[in-house]
N, C-alpha and C positions, 0 to 999 in steps of 0.2 A: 287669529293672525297666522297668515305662514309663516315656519318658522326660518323657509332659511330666505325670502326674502324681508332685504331693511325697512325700515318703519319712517315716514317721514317727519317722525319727531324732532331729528337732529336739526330741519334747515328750519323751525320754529325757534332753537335756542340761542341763536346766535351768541351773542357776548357773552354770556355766560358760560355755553358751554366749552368756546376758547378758553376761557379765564381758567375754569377748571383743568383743562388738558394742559394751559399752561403749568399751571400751580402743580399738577403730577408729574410736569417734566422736570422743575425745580428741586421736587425730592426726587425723583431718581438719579439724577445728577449727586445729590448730597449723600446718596448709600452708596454710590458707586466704586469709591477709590476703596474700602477693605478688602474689595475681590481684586482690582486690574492695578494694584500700587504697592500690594504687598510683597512682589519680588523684588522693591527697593530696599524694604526693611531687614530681609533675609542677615544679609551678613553682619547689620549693626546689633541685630538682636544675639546674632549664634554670637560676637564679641561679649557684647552685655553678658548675656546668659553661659556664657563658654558649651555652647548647644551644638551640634552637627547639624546642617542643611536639613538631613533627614526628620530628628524628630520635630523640627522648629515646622516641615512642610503638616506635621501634626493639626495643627495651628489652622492652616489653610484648610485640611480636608473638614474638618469644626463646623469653618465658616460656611461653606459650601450643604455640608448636608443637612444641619441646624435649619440653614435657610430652606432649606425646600420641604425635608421630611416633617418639619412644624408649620406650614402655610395649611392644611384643613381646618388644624385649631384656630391658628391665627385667622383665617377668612372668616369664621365662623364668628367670631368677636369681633370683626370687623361691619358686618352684616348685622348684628346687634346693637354696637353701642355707636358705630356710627364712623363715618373715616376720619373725621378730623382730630377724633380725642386717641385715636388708636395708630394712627400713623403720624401724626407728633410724635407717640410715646417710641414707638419706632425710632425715627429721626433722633430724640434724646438719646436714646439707648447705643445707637449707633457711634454715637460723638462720645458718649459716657466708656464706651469698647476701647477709644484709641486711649483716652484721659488715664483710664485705670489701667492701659498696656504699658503707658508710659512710667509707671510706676512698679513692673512688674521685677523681681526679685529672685525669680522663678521659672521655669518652662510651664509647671501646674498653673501659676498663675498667669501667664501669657495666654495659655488654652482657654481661661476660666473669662479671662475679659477677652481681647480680640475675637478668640475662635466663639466661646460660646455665647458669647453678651453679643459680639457684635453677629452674628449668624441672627441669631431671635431679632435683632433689631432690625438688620437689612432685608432680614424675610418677610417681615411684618408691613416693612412700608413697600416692598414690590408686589406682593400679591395684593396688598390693598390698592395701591394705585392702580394698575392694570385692570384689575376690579368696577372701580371707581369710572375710570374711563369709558369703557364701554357698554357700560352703563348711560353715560349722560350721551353719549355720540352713537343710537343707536343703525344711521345709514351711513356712518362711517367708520364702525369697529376695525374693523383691520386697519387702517390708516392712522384711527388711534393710539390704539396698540402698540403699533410700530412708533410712534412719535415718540412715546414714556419707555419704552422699551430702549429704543437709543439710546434715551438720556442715561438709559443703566450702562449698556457696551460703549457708549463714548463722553460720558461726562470726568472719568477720570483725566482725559488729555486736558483738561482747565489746571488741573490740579499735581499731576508726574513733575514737571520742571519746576514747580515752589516747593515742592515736597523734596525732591533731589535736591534743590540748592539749600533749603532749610537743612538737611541732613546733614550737608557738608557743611557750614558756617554756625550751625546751632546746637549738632547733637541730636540723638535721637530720646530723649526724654521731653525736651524743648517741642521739638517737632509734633510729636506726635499730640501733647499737651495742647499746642497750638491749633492746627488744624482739626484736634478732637471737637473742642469749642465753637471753631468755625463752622465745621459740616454741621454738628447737630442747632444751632441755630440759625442756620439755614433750613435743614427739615422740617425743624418746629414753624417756623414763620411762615416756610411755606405752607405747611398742613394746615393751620388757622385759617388759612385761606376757603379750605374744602368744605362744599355744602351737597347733600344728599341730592338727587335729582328732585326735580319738581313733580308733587304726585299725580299731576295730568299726564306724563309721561305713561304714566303706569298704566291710567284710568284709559287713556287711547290705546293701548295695545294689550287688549286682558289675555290673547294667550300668553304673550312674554310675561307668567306671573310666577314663572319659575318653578323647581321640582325641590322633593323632599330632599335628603340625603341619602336615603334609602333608594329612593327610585333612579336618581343618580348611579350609585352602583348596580344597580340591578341592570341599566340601559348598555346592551352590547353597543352603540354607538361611542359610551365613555370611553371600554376599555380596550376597543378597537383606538381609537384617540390616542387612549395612553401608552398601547404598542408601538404605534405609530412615532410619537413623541419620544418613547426612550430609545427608539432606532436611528432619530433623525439627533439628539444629545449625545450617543455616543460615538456618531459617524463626527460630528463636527467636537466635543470634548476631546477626542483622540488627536484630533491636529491641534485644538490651542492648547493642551497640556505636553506633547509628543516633538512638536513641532524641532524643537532646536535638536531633539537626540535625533530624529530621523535624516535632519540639515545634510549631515555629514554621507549618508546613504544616498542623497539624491546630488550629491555635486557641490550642494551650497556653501556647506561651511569652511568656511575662512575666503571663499569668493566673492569678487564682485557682480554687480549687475546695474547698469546706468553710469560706472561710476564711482559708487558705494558699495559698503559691507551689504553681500544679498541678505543674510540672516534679519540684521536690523530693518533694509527696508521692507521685507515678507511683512514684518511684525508691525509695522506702522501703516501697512496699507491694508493690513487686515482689518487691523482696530478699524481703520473708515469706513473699509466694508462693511463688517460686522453691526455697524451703526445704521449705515445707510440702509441696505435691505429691509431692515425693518418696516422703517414709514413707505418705503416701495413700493414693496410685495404685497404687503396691508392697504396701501391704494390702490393696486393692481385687483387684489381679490373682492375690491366692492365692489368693482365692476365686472371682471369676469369668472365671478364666481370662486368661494375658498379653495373646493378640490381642486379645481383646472390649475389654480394660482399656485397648489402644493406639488400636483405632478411637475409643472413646469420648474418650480426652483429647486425641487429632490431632486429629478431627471439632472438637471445642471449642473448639483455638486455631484452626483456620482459620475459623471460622464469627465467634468473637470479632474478630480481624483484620478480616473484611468489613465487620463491624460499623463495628471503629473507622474504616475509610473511607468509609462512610455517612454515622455524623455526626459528619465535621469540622467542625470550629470550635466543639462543646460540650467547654471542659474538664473537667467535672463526667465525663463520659462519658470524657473521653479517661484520665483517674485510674483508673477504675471497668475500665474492659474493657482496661486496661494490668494490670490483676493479673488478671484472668482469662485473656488471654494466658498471663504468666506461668506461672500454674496448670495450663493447659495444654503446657507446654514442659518445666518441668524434671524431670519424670517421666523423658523418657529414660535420667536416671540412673540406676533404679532396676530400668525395666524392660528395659531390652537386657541386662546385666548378669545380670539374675534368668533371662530367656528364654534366654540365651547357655549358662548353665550346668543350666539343665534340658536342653538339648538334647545337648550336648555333655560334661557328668557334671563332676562338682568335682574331679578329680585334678589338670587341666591348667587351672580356670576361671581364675586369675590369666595365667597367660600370654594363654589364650585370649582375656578380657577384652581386654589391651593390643592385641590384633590388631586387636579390634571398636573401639574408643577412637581410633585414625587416624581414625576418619570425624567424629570431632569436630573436627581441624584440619584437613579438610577443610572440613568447615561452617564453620570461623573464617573460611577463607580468603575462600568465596561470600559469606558474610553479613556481612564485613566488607569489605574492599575493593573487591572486584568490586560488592558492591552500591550501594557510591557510585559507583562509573564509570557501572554504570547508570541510577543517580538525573543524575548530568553529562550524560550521553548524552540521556535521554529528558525532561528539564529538571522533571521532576516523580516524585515518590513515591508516584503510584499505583502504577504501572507496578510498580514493586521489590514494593509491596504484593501485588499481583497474582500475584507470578512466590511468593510466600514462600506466600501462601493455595492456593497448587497443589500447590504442594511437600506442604504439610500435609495435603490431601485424597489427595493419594497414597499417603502415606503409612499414611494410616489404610484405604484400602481395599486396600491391598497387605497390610494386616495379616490382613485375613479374608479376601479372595480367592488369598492366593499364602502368606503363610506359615502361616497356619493351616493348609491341607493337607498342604505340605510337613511340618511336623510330626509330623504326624498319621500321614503314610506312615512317617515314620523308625522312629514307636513304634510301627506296629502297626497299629494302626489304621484302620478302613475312613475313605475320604475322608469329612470330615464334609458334612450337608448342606445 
């Protein structure tokens, strides 16, 4: 089979293989609020624990690189014993994270549940699901992707304003006990739901029979991917972590825009963005191909980025091309994932996934700390601006000059022109 055109397996699966895409959106919805909810918890916890912002953000960097730097292990047991007993236990773990937070006595112990329990658990049910998905939707991987991928960037808006009001009327021991329970019985029920593909799936496309782990790393195609991938995490990490300190740099903070505070609405129109692109840009790339679909949405956010340092000091503008940013970034979700497993065949795509998925805590790393050393260092936010808008034009022409042919050659294919 070619590998990078789709297999008309998927319009054979009809109901089923919604049911599953649905059931994958359900858990990433239910892992979602420990990464996009925890800057509610910040100041009940530093009260509880008399902790500074600082080491409490401890906590958060846990959650984040737990999740990603253990998704090869975790794919790899996911790929073995199967998704539904493995991304339940995920979903558990996840609920078990806020249950034992709520109890916590400690900042050790806030690290040891939130940050580390809940990181292994949220990491376990995203690279499985994602996995999972484009697996069973093999002519609509990107589209997939993007759908489960959503439910990660915008399932906590179900959940920020019962968690806020529980805060205030309940306490945070209450709260967190509560909704601990909630989210991971939801994972669970949802995951009970998941069933392996059907093995005609396989049987019809025997090149998709997938590669070793070794030949995996050994394929310049991967780690061309995984450059790619931690240059497009840390162009877009650097604005959802950066975002309120540079506010003040570009005009925005304490101004209006529509109306309202611009800072808050930036941050709520992002979250949709951030959401939407996904199932978008993942429909967009089944039909006009992954690379073309990556140069177009890279090219977008670094061009939007220049923009936004052009015209500093318009909040109206800084709202407006903060979600086109956005729009532009969180596709990665959808499409490394999608392109991962066209290249490389759905047997092995969950593991495989968690391989490619390190370059996201990669990206956290640059886009978050290092890039304030260099906002310290060079005493202004161009500069970081600059180095993020590179990264993203690289990106995008590394998509049609370097992996579009590599592909090309894997399938067969004469180099394109």
């Amino acid at each position: 089979m070619d590998a990078l055109a789709p297999t008309p397996t998927a319009q054979r699966l009809g109901f089923p293989a919604a049911l599953q895409l649905g059931l994958g959106l359900i858990c990433m919805m239910a892992i979602s609020s420990p990464q996009y909810v925890w800057t509610l918890f910040v100041k009940p916890f530093g009260a509880a624990l008399g902790a500074q912002a600082a080491t409490l953000q401890v906590t958060f960097l846990l959650l984040v690189v737990l999740q990603t730097f253990l998704s090869p292990i975790q794919g790899s047991l996911i790929d073995r014993f199967g998704p539904r007993l493995l991304i339940g236990a995920g979903g558990l773990l996840t609920g078990l994270s806020w249950v034992l937070a709520a109890q916590a006595d400690s900042v050790t112990t806030l690290y040891l549940s939130y940050g580390v329990l809940g990181g292994i658990g949220t990491g376990i049910v995203y690279v499985g699901v994602v996995g999972h998905v484009v697996a069973w939707l093999p002519q609509r991987r990107g589209f997939a992707a993007g759908v489960v991928a959503a439910g990660y960037g915008m399932g906590a808006i179900v959940t920020t304003f019962p968690i806020a009001d529980s805060l205030r009327d309940n306490g945070l021991p209450a709260t967190l006990t509560r909704f601990g329970l909630i989210l991971g019985a939801v994972g669970l029920i949802a995951a009970l739901g998941l069933r392996r593909p059907p093995a005609l799936a396989a049987a019809e496309a025997p090149g998709d029979a997938g590669v070793t782990i070794a030949e995996l790393l050994r394929s310049p195609i991967f780690w061309l991917m995984f450059v790619m991938m931690s240059l497009m995490s840390m162009s877009g990490l650097m604005v959802t972590s950066q975002i309120a300190s540079f506010a003040g740099d570009f005009g925005a903070a304490g101004a209006t825009a529509f109306g309202v505070a611009a800072v808050p609405l930036a941050l709520t129109i992002d979250r949709f963005c951030n959401g939407l692109t996904r199932p978008f840009f993942g429909f967009v790339s089944d039909r006009i191909g992954r690379e073309n679909t990556m140069a177009l949405a890279f090219g977008m956010e670094g061009c939007a980025m220049a923009l936004w340092v052009a015209t500093r000091g318009d909040p109206v503008l800084f709202v407006l091309l903060s979600g086109v940013v956005f729009f532009g970034w969180g596709e990665i979700f959808s499409l490394f994932p999608a392109t991962l497993t066209d290249t490389f065949g759905p047997r092995h795509a969950t593991r495989n996934y968690g391989c490619l998925y390190i370059a996201q805590g990669i990206g956290a790393v640059f886009g978050g700390p290092l890039a304030s050393l260099l906002h310290a260092r060079a005493g202004t936010w161009t500069v970081v601006f600059m180095v993020a808008i590179a990264a993203d034009l690289t990106a995008a022409v590394l998509a049609l000059v370097a992996l579009k042919p590599l592909r090309a050659r894997r399938a067969g294919r004469p180099r394109p022109a």
